[in-house]
Backbone as a chain_set.jsonl record, in Angstrom:
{"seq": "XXXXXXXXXXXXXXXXXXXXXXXXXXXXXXXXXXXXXXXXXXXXXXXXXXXXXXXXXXXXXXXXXXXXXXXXXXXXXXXXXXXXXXXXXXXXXXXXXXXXXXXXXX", "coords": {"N": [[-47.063, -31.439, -46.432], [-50.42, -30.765, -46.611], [-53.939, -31.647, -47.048], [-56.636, -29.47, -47.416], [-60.28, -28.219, -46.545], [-61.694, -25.082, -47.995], [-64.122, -22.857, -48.182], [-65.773, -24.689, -49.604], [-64.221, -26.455, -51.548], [-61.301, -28.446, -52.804], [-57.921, -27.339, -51.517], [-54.52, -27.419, -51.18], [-52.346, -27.654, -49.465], [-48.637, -26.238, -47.781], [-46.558, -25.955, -45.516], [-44.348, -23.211, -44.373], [-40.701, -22.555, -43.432], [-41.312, -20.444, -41.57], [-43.524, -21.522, -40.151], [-46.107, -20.832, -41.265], [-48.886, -20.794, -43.429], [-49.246, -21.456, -46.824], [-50.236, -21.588, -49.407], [-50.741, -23.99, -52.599], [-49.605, -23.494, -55.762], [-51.238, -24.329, -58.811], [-50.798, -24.334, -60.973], [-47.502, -24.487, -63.417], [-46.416, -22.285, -64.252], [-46.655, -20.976, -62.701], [-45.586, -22.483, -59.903], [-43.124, -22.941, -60.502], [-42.235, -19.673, -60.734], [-42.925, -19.635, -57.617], [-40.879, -21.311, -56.849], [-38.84, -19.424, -57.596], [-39.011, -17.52, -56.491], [-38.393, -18.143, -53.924], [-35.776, -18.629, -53.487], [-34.858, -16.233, -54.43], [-35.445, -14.914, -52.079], [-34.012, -16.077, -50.524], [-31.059, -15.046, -50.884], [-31.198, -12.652, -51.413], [-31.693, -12.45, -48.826], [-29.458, -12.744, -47.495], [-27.503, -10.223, -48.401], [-29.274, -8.285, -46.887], [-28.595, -8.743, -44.255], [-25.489, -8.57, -43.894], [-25.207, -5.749, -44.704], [-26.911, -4.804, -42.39], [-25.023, -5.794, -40.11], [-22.958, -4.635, -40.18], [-23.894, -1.783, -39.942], [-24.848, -1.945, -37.447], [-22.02, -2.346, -36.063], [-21.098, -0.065, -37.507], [-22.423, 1.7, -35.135], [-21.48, 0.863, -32.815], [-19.152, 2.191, -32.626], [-19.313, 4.451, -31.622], [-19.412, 7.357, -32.218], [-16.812, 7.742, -33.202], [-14.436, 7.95, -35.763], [-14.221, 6.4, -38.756], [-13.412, 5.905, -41.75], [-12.919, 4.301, -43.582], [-14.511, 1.881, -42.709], [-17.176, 2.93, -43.078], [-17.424, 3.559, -46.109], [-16.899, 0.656, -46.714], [-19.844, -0.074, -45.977], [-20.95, 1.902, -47.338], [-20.473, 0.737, -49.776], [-21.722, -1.932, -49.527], [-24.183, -1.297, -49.448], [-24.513, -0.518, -51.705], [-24.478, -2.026, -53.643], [-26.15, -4.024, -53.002], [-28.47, -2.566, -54.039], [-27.996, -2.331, -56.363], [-28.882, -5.03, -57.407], [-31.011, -4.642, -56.746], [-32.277, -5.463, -54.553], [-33.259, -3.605, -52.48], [-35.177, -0.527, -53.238], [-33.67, 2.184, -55.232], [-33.893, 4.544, -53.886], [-33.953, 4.413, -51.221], [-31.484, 3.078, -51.083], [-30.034, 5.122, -51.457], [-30.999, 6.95, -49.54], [-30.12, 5.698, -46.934], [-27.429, 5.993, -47.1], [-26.713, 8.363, -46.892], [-27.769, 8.39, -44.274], [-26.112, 7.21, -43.16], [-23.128, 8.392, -44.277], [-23.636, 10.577, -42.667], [-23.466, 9.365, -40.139], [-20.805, 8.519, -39.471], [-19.708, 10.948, -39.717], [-20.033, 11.923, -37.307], [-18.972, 13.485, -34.326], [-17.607, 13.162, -31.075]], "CA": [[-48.16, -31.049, -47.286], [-51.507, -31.425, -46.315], [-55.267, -31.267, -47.313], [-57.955, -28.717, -45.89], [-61.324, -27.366, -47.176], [-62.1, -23.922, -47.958], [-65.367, -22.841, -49.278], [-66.293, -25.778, -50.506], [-63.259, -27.343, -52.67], [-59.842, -28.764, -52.013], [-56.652, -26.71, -51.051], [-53.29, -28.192, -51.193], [-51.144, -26.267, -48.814], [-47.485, -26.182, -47.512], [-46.089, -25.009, -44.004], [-43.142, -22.714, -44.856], [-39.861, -22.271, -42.353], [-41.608, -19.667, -40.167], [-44.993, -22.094, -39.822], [-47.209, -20.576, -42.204], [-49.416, -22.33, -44.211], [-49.211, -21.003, -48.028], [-50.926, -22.348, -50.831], [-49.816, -25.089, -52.992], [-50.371, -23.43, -56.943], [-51.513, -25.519, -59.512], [-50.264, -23.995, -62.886], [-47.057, -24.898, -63.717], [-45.703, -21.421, -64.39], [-47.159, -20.456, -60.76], [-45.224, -23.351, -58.98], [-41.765, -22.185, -60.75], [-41.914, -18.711, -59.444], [-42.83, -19.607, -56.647], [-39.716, -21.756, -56.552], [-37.422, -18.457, -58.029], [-38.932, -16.401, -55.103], [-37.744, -18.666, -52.392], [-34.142, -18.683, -54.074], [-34.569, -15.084, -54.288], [-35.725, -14.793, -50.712], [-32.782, -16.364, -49.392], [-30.317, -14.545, -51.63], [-31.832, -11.325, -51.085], [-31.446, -12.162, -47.042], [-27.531, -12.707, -47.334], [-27.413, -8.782, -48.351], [-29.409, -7.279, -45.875], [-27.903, -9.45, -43.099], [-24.527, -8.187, -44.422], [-25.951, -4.735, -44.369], [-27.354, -4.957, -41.042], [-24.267, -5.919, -39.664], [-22.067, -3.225, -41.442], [-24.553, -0.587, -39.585], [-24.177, -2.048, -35.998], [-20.65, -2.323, -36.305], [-20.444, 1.289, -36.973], [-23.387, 2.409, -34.373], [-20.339, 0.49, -32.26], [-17.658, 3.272, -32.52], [-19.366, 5.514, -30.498], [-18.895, 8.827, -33.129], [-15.472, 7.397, -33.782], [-14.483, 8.089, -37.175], [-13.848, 5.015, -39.265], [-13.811, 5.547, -43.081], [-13.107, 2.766, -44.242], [-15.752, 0.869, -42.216], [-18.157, 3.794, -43.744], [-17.145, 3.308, -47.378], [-17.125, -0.504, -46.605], [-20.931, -0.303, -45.303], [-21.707, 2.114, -47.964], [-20.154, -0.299, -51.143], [-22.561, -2.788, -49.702], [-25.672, -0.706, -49.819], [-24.599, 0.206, -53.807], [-24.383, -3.707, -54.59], [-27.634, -4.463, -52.785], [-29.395, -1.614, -54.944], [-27.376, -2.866, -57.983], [-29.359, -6.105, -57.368], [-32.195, -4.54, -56.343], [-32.117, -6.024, -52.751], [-34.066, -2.462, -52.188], [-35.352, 0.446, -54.132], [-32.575, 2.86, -55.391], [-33.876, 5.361, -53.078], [-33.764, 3.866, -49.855], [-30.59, 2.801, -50.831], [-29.445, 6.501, -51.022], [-31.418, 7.131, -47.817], [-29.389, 4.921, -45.926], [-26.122, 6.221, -47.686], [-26.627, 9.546, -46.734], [-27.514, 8.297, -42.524], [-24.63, 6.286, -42.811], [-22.657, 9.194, -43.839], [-23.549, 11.561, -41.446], [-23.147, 9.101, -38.977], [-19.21, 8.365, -39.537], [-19.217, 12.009, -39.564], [-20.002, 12.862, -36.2], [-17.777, 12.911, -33.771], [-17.84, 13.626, -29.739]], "C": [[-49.435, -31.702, -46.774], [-52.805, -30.799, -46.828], [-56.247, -30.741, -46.806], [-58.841, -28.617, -47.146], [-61.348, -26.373, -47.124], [-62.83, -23.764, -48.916], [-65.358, -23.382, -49.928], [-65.79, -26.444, -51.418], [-62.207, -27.365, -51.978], [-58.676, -28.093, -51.811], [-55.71, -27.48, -50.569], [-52.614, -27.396, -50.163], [-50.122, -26.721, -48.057], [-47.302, -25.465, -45.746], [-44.431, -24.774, -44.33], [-42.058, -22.732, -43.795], [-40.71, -21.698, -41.54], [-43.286, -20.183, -39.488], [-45.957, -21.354, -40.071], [-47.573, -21.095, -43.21], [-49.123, -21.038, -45.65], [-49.65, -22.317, -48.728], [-50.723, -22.909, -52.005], [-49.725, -24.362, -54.883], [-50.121, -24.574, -57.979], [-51.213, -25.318, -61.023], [-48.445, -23.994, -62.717], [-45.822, -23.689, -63.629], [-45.485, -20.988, -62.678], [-46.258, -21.444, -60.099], [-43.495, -23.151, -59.507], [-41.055, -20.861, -60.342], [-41.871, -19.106, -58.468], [-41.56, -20.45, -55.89], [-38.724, -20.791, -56.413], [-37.78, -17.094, -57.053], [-38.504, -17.179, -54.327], [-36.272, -18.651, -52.651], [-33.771, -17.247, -53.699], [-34.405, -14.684, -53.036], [-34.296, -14.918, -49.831], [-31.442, -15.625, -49.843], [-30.258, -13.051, -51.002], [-31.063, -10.986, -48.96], [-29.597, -11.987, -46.66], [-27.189, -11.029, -47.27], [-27.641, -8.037, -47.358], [-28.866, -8.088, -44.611], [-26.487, -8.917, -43.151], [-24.455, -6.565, -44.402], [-26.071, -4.079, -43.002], [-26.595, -5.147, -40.212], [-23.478, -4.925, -39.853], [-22.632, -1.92, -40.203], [-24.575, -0.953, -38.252], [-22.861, -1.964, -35.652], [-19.958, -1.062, -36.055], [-21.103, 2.172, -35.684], [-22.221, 2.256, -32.85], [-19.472, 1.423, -31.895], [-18.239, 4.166, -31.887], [-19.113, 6.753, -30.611], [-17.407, 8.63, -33.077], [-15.297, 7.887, -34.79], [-13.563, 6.944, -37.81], [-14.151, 5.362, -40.854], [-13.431, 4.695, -43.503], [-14.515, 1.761, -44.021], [-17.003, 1.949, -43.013], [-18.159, 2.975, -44.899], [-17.271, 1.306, -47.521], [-18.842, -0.915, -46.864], [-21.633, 0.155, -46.87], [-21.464, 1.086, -49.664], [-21.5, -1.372, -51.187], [-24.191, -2.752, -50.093], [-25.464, -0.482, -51.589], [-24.968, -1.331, -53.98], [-25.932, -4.386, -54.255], [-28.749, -4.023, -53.472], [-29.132, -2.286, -56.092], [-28.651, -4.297, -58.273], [-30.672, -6.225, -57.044], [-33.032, -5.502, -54.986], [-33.471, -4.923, -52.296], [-33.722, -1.446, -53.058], [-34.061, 1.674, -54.143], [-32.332, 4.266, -54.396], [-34.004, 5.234, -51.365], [-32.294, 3.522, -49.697], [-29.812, 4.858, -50.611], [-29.566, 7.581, -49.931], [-30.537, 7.227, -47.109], [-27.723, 5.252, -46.597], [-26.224, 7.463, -46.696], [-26.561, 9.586, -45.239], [-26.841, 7.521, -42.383], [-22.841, 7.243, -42.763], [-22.118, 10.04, -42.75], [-23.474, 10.834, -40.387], [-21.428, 8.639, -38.227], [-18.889, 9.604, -39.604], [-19.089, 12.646, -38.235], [-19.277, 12.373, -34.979], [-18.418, 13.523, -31.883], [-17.688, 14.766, -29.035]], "O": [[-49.541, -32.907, -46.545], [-52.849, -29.587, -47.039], [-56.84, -31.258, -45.859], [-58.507, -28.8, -48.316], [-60.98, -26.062, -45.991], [-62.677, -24.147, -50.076], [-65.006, -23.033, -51.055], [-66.516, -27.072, -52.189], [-61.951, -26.731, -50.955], [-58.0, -28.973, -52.344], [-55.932, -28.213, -49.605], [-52.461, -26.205, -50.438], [-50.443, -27.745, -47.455], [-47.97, -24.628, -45.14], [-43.553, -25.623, -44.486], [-42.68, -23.055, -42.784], [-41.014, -22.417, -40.588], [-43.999, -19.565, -38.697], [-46.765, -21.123, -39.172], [-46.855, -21.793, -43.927], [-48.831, -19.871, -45.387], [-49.457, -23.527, -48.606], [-50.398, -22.0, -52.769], [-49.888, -25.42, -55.491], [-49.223, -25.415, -58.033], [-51.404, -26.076, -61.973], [-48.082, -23.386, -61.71], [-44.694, -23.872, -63.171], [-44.561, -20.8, -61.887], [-46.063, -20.77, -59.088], [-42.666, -23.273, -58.605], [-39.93, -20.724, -59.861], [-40.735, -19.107, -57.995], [-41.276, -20.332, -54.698], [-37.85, -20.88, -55.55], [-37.139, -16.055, -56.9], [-37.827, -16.431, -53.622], [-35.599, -18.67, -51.619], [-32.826, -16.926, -52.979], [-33.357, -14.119, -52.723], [-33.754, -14.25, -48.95], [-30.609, -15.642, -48.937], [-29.404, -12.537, -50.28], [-30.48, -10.13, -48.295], [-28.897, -11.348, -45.874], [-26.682, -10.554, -46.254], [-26.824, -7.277, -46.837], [-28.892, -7.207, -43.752], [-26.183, -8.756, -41.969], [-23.375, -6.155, -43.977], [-25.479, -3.076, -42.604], [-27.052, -4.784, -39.129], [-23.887, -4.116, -39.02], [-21.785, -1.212, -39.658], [-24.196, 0.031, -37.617], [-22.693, -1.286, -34.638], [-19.056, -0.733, -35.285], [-20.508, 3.152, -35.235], [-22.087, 3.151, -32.016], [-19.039, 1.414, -30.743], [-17.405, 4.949, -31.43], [-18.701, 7.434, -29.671], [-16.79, 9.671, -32.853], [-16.275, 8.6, -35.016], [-12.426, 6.658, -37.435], [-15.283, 5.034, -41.209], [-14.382, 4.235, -44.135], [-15.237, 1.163, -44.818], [-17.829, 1.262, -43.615], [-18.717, 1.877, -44.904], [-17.777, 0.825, -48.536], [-19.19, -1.779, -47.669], [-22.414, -0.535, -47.524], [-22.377, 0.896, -50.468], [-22.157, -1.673, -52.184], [-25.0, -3.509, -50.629], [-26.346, -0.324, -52.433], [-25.992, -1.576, -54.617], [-26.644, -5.044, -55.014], [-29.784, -4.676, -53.609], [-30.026, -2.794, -56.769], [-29.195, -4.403, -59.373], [-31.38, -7.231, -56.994], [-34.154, -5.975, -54.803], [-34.523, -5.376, -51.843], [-32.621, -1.256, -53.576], [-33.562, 2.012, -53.069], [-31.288, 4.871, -54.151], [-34.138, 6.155, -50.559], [-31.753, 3.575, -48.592], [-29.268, 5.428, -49.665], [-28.863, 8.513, -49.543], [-30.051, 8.248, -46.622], [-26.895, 4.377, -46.346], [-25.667, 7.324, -45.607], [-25.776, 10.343, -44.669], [-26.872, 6.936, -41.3], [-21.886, 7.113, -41.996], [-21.036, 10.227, -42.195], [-23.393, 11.527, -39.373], [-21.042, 8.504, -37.065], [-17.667, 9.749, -39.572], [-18.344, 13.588, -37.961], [-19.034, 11.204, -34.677], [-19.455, 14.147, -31.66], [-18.009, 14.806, -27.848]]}, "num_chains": 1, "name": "protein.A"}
């Protein structure tokens, strides 16, 4: 934590994991979110990492056909929506090119 100026008064500010500075807040409520977003943050990342893996995995098979690994991939996209990881329609996006991609074959 360290002290800078900006326009003319004091700023508290933080350097986060990826070495960005962010701004320290000073209300009480403000410094609790900002605690229950970094919880979230990292929570949130377990999913799409989990996700993200799931969808290389199958890009892997090479128009194989794998349902299970489909139905696997797509369970995880429902639970990430469920949790709102991402909007309900992105999640059905990515259902639908996850589909068609365990569908096609060589």
């Amino acid at each position: 934590m360290f002290k800078g100026t900006e326009l003319g008064y004091t700023v508290i500010s933080d350097i986060n994991e990826k070495g960005v500075i962010i701004h320290m807040p000073n209300i009480q409520s403000a410094k609790k979110k900002m605690r229950k977003d970094v919880t979230r943050t990292k929570s949130n990342a377990v999913y799409l990492h989990a996700i993200e893996n799931a969808i290389k995995g199958l890009f892997k098979l090479k128009g194989e056909k794998d349902d299970a690994k489909v139905r696997k991939t797509v369970s995880l996209i429902d639970k990430a929506a469920k949790r709102k990881v991402f909007h309900k329609n992105k999640a059905s996006r990515l259902k639908s090119r996850i589909t068609k991609l365990g569908k096609k074959k060589k």
